[in-house]
Steps between C-alpha positions, in 0.01 A plus 500: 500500500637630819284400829569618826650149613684431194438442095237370338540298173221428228602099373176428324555107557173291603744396761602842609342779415701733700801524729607769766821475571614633895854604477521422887437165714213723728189331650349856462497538180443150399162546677471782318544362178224183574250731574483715211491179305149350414581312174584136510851460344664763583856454643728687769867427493672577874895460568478249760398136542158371431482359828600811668206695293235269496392560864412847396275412193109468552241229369517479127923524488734239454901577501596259254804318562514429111479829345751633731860585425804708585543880471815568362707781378845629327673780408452538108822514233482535118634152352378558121373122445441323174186339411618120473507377133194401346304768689387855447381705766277822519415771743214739567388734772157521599373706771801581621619125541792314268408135334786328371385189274681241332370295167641223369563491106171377452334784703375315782601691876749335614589680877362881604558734795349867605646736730345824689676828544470616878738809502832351538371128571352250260270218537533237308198236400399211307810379370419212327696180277246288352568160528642381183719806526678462809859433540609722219609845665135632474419606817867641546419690212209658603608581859818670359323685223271624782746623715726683250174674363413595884846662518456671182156682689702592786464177750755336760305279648249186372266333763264179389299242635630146408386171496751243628565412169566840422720505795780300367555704162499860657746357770721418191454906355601629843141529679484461829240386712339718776228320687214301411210628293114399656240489268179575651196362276140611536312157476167576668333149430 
């Protein structure tokens, strides 16, 4: 959902319910953003340090060094991956957004990502390996698959929020990184 200050996203998580998203590093609409928020665990991710936020969040808000990451971007390219052997993967669109998923043999998920149509832009989410699946192309996998079906709708550009774990294997696909990424948590108690 569109918000005057930025996007709002529905995670359903006990640990974050919500997350509005400000596409700019403005103490305006950050303060914007905290008050219309009156329900513990919701989240608002800032470009810009946590330090540099936190003196404009009230009572009841924590930027959490943690949870925060880099903002990062590239220009998308069609690379036609291959699932690695010994997986299958699947797709679906719901809602307008793309889930890639990848099963082992035995049908147990093995790495996922989503992505988000925004005209010409995507945003990518949730890309996930699980741990006794890592180190085997997954994640590559999914981040290509993602990008050549965001060309396919018409998109140049992908933007996503990584951890610094994340970080390293974008880096290695040609993302770049941008400037931090605050996350803002509502933790009234």
């Amino acid at each position: 959902m569109e918000l005057p200050w930025g996007l709002y996203l529905d995670i359903g998580k006990p640990a974050q319910l919500g997350r509005h998203v400000l596409p700019e590093a403005e103490e305006s609409a950050v303060r914007a953003a905290v008050e219309a928020v009156a329900v513990p665990h919701t989240w608002i991710t800032v470009p810009m340090e946590p330090g540099e936020v936190a003196p404009w969040l009230p009572g009841g808000w924590v930027a959490d060094e943690d949870e925060s990451g880099h903002l990062m971007a590239t220009e998308l390219r069609v690379t036609n991956p291959a699932v690695p052997e010994g997986y299958a993967a699947s797709e679906e669109v719901r809602d307008g957004v793309l889930y890639v998923q990848v099963h082992d043999a035995g049908g147990e998920l093995a790495a996922k990502g989503q992505l988000a149509l925004l005209g010409e832009a995507v945003v990518v989410d949730r890309v996930v390996t699980e741990t006794a699946h890592r180190r085997r192309g997954l994640g590559d996998f999914v981040m290509r698959t993602l990008a050549d079906r965001a060309v396919a709708r018409g998109a140049t550009l992908g933007v996503l929020g990584a951890t610094d774990e994340g970080r390293a294997l974008y880096e290695t696909l040609g993302w770049k990184r941008y400037s931090a990424l605050a996350d803002c948590i509502y933790r009234p108690w």
